[in-house]
N, C-alpha and C positions, 0 to 999 in steps of 0.2 A: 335347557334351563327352564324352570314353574316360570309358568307367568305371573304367578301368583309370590314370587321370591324376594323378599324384605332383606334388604341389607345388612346385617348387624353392623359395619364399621363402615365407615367411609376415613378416608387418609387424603388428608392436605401435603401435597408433596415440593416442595419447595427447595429449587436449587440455587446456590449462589457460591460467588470464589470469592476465597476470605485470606488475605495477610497472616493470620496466625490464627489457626486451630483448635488452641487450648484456649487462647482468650476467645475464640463464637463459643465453643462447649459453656465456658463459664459465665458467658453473656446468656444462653438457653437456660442454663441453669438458673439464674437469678431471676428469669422471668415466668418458673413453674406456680407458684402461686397467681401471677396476671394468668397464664394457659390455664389451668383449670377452673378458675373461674370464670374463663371462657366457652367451659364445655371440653377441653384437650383431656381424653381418659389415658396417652401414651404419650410417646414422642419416639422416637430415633433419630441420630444424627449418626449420619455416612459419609464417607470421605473416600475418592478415587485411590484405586490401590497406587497407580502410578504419579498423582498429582495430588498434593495434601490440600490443595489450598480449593479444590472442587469437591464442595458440599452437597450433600441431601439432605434437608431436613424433612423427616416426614410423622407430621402431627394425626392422633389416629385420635376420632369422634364416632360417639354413639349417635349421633344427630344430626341429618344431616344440615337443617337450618342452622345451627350453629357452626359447622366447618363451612358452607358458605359466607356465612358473617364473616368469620376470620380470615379467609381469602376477601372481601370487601375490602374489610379493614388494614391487612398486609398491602392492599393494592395503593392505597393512597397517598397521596406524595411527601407526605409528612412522615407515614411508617419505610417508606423507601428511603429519606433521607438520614433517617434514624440507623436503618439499617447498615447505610456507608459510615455513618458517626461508630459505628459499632465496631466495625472492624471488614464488611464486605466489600470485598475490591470492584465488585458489578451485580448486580442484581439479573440475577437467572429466570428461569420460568417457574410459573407454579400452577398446579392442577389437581382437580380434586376426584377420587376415584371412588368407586366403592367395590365392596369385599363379595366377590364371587366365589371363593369358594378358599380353602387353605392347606396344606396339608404338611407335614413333616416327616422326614423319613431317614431319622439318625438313629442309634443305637437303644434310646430309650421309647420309642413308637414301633406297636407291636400293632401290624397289618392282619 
């Protein structure tokens, strides 16, 4: 790896087990105008093939001072409380990465 290697994305990854499924998607969903006005350029939301109710949310930032804020601010006991008013049965871990490197290798990526 350059030592000199600047991250294009860093991704806030955020697990939690949620009661119903369709209501967190449409609880994310409502809050995409608050996420990018927080700096959020993506999002995904992942769910366990074999347990629906184990979530991934993973919010993807050009910045990384701003995906640290939003991990601040997710941390605090007011957006944790919010988050059980929402519909998550427990608050999971969350941690912040950044993008080393990516690649794809399906039928449309020509090696």
């Amino acid at each position: 790896m350059d030592a000199n290697h600047q991250p294009t994305a860093y991704r806030l990854t955020i697990r939690r087990r949620v009661s119903d499924i369709d209501d967190w998607r449409l609880t994310i969903e409502r809050r995409i105008p608050r996420l990018r006005a927080a700096g959020v350029i993506g999002y995904s939301l992942l769910r366990v093939v074999d347990d629906h109710s184990e979530t991934e949310l993973v919010l993807e930032f050009d910045d990384r001072s701003k995906a640290e804020a939003m991990a601040r601010e997710l941390d605090l006991p007011e957006s944790r409380e919010n988050m059980l008013q929402a519909g998550a049965m427990e608050i999971g871990s969350m941690w912040l990465a950044e993008e080393l490197a990516r690649g794809r290798y399906d039928r449309y990526c020509r090696t």
